[in-house]
C-alpha positions in Angstrom: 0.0 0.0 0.0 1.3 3.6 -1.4 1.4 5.5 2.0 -0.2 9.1 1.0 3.1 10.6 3.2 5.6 9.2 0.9 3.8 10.5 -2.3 3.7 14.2 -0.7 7.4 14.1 0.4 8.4 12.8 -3.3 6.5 15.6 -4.8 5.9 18.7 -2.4 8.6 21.2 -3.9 7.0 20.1 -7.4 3.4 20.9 -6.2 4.5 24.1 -4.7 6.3 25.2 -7.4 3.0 24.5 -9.9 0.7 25.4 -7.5 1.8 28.7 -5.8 -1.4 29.9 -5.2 -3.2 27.3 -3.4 -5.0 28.3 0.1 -4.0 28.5 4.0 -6.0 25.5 4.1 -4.6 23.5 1.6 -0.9 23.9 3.1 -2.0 23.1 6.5 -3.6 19.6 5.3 -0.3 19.3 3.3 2.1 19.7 6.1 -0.2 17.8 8.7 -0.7 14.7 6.1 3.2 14.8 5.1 3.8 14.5 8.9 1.8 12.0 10.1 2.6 8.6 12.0 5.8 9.2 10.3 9.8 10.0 12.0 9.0 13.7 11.5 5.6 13.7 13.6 6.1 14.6 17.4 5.4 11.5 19.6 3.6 10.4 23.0 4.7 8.3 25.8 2.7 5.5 27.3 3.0 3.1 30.1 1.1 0.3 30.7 -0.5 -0.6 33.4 0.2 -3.5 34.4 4.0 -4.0 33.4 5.4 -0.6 33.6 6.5 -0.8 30.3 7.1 2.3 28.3 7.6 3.4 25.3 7.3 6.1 22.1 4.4 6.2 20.0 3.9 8.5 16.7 1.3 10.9 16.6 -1.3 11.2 14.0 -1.8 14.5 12.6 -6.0 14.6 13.1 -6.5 16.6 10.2 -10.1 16.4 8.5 -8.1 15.4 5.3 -5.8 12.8 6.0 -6.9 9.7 4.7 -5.8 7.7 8.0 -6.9 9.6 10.4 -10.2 10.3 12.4 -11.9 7.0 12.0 -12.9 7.3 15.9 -14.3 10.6 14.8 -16.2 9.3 11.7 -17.9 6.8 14.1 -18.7 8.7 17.0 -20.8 10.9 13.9 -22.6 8.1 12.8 -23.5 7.3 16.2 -25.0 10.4 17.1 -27.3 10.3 13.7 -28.4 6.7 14.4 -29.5 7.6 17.9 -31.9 10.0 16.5 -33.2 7.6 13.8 -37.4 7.8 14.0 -39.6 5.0 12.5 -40.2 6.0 9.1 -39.1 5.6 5.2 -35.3 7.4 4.9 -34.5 9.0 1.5 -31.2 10.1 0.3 -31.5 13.5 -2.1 -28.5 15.0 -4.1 -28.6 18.3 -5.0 -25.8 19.3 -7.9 -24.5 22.3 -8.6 -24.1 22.6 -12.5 -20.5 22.9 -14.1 -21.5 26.0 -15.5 -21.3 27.3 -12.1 -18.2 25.5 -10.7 -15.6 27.9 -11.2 -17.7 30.5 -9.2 -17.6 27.8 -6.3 -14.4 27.6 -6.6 -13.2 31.4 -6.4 -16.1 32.0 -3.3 -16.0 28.5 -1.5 -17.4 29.9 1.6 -20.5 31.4 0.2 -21.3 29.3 -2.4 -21.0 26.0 0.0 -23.0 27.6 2.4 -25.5 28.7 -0.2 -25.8 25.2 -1.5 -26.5 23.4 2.2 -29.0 26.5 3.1 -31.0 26.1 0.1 -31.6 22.6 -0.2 -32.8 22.6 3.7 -34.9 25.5 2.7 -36.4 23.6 -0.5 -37.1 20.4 1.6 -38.7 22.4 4.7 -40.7 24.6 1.9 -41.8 20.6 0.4 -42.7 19.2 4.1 -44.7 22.2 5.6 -46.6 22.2 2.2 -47.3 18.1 1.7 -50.8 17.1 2.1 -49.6 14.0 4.5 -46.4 15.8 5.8 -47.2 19.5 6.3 -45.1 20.1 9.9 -41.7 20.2 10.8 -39.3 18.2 8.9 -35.7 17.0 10.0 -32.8 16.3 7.6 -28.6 15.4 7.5 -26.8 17.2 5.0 -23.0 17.0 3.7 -21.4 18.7 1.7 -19.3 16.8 -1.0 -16.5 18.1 -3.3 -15.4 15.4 -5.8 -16.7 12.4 -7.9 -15.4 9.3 -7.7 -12.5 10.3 -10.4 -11.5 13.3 -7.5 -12.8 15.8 -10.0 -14.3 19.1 -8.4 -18.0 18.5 -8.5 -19.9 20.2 -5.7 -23.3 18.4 -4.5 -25.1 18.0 -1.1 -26.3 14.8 0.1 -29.3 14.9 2.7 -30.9 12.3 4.6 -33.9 12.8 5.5 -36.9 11.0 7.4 -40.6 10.6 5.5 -41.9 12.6 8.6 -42.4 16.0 10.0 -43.9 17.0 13.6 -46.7 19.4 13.6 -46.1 22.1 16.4 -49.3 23.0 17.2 -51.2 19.6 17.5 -47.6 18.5 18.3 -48.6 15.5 16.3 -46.2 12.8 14.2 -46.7 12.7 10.6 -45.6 10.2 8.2 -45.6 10.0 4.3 -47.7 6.2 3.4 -47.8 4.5 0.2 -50.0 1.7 -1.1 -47.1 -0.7 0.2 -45.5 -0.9 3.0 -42.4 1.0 1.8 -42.8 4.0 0.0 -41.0 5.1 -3.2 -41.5 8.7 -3.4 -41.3 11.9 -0.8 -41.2 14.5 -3.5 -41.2 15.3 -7.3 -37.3 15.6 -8.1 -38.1 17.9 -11.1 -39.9 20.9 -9.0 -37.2 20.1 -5.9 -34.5 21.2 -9.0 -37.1 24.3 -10.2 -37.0 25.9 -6.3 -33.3 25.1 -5.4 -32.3 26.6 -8.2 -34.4 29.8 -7.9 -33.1 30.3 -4.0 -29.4 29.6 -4.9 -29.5 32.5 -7.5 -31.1 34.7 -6.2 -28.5 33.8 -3.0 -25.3 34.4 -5.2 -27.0 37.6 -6.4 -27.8 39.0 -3.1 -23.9 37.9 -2.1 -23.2 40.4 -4.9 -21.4 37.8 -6.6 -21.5 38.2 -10.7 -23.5 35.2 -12.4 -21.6 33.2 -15.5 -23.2 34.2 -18.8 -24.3 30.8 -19.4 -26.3 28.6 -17.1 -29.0 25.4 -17.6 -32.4 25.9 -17.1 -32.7 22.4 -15.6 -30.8 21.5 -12.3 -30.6 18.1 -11.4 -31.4 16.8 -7.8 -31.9 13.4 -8.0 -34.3 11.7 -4.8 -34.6 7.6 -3.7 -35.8 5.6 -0.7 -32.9 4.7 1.6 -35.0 2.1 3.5 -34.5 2.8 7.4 -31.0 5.3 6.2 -28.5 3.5 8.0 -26.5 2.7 4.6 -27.0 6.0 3.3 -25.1 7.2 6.3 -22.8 4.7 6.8 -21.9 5.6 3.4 -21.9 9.8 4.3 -19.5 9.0 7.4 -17.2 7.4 5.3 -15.7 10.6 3.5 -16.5 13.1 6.7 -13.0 12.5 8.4 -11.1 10.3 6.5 -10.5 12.8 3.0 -11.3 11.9 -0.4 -9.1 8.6 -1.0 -8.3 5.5 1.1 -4.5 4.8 0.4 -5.4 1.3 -0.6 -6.6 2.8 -3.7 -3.9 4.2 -4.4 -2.1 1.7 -6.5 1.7 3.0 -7.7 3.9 5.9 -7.6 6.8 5.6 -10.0 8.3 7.4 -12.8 6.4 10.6 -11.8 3.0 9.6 -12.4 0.7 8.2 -9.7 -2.3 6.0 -10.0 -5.1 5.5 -8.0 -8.6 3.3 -8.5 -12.1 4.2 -8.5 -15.5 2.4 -9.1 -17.4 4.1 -11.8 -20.9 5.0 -10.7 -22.9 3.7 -13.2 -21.1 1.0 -14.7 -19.8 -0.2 -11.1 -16.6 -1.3 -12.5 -13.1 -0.4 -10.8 -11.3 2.1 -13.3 -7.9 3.5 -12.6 -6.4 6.7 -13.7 -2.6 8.3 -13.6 -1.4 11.8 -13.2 1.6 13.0 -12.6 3.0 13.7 -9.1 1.8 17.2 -8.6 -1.2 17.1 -10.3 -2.8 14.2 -7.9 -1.1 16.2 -4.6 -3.9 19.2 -6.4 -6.6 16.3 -6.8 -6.8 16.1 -3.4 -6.0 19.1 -1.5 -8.7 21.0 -3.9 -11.2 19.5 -1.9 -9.7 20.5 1.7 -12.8 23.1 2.9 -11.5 26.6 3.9 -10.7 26.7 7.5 -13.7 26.1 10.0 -16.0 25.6 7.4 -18.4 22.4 8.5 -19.2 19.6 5.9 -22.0 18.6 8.1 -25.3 20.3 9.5 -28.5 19.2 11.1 -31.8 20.8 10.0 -35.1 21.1 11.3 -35.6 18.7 14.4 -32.7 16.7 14.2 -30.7 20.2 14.6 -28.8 19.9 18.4 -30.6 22.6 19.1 -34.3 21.2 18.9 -35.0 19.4 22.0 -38.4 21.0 22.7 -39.3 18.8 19.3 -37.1 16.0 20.0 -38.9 16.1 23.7 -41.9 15.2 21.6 -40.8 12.5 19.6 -39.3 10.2 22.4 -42.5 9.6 24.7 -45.0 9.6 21.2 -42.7 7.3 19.4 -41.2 5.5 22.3 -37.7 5.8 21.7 -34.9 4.5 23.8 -31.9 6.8 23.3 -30.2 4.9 26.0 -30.5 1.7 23.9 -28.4 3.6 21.0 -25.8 5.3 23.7 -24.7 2.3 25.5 -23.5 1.1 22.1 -21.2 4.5 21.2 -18.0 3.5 19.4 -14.9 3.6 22.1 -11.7 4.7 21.2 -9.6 1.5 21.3 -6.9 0.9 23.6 -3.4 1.0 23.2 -2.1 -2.5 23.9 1.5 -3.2 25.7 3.9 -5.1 23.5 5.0 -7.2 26.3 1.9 -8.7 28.2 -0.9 -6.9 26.0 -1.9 -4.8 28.9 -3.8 -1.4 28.6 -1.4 1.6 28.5 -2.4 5.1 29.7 -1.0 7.8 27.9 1.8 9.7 29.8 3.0 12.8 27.8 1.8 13.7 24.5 3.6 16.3 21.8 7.2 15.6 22.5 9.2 16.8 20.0 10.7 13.8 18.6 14.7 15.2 18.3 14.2 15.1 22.6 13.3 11.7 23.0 16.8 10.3 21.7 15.2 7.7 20.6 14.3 6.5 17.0 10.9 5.7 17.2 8.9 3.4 14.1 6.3 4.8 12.6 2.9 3.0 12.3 
């Protein structure tokens, strides 16, 4: 397995040197990846508890982008969206922003991100206050993705979202019902497309940002049942912590080119493609967000801060939260190389010259 690590210290001064422009972000993810679990990342002493062995462990560098990093993080997430997961059909809805509109996205990330995650909230609560079966409050889990499968830019948001709304006033529980006992439709995909795209023009325009001269018409969002949603965020937490590409994917790095797989969407088929050095370091760190920007937000009553409706929901739907909580991911221990004992972290940060030691990256 290519190590990400060993790719970016082969071809940093390239990327640099192509790529002088690239954002405060996009360095920090490249000096925190090049760093990580490897001899130049600071270290932590352990000692385990049993023993009283002790010895050096490498850090890992945490950062959102790192493909080896945060899985505890990623986990915990899911966690927290499954303990809130109500007793009705799940639909996964993708919301694209056209390529006409991409480099715009690009030069204003903040605004036009934001844009795209407040409008499709805004479409779906406009949808569920004015369905016939729904009409309350609805709840929904959007994030934010960058990149296709191939790592191109391709903004789109991905929202979960419950068949059900609470109405406020009766404070009653609504579901959307089918003839059968799943359902295969929450709302009509063409008039989601008409309304999102009205509310993220008219957002870019009120930014005061200047519209390409060329745009479609027709926006696609594209809407399917998810069954209970577990999968469908599963499949979300997967890319919330971890960065764009698993270094198994990542096949060779030689000659100057690197190539990586991919499974093509439609065809489901595992394609490869090879770029040189620099260009695949730019791949990736296009799609590190700008500084504090989050990938993830909860709308409507599965927002944190909507207890007075989440109040509602446990004693009417009998929930058990407690049932979901006892079974929260735990960070796993670290184990003592000499009689597998639990060690306890002594000192973290130590700057790896000061220890004297040369310690193995993992």
């Amino acid at each position: 397995m290519m190590l990400l690590s060993s790719i970016i210290e082969t071809f940093e001064a390239e990327f640099l040197s192509t790529y002088p422009n690239s954002l405060p972000s996009q360095l920090h993810a490249l000096k925190a990846m090049k760093k990580c679990r490897t001899t130049l990342s600071p270290v932590m002493r352990v000692e385990c508890e049993s023993c009283d062995h002790q010895c050096f462990i490498p850090h890992s560098c945490g950062n959102r982008s790192c493909p080896h990093c945060q899985h505890y993080e990623s986990e915990r997430w899911l966690q927290r969206q499954l303990k809130k997961q109500l007793p009705a059909e799940y639909f996964l809805l993708t919301f694209t922003l056209p390529s006409e509109l991409r480099l715009l996205a690009w030069q204003h990330q903040r605004i036009v991100y934001d844009l795209m995650l407040s409008c499709s909230w805004e479409t779906l609560k406009t949808f569920a206050q004015n369905d016939s079966q729904l009409h309350g409050e609805a709840g929904a889990i959007s994030v934010l993705h960058t990149h296709n499968r191939r790592l191109d830019f391709h903004p789109h948001v991905h929202v979960v979202m419950p068949a059900a709304a609470v109405d406020m006033e009766t404070e009653a529980y609504h579901t959307k019902t089918g003839k059968g006992e799943n359902i295969s439709y929450l709302f009509s995909h063409k008039a989601l497309a008409k309304v999102f795209r009205a509310k993220v023009l008219t957002g870019i325009k009120e930014a005061g940002l200047s519209l390409p001269g060329r745009y479609p018409e027709n926006w696609v969002v594209d809407c399917k049942s998810v069954g209970s949603g577990e999968k469908a965020l599963v499949y979300l937490g997967r890319y919330l912590y971890k960065g764009v590409i698993q270094e198994k994917h990542i096949i060779s790095c030689k000659d100057g080119q690197v190539t990586f797989r991919y499974q093509d969407s439609k065809t489901k088929q595992w394609q490869t493609r090879t770029l040189p050095g620099a260009k695949f370091l730019w791949l990736i760190l296009q799609h590190v967000l700008p500084k504090g920007f989050r990938r993830t937000r909860n709308f409507g009553f599965l927002h944190a801060n909507s207890k007075r409706l989440w109040g509602l929901l446990e004693p009417l739907l009998k929930l058990n939260p407690v049932k979901v909580l006892i079974a929260l991911v735990k960070k796993p221990p670290i184990l003592c190389p000499c009689c597998g004992g639990i060690m306890q972290i002594v000192q973290t940060r130590i700057p790896r010259l000061t220890v004297g030691l040369r310690v193995p990256s993992s």
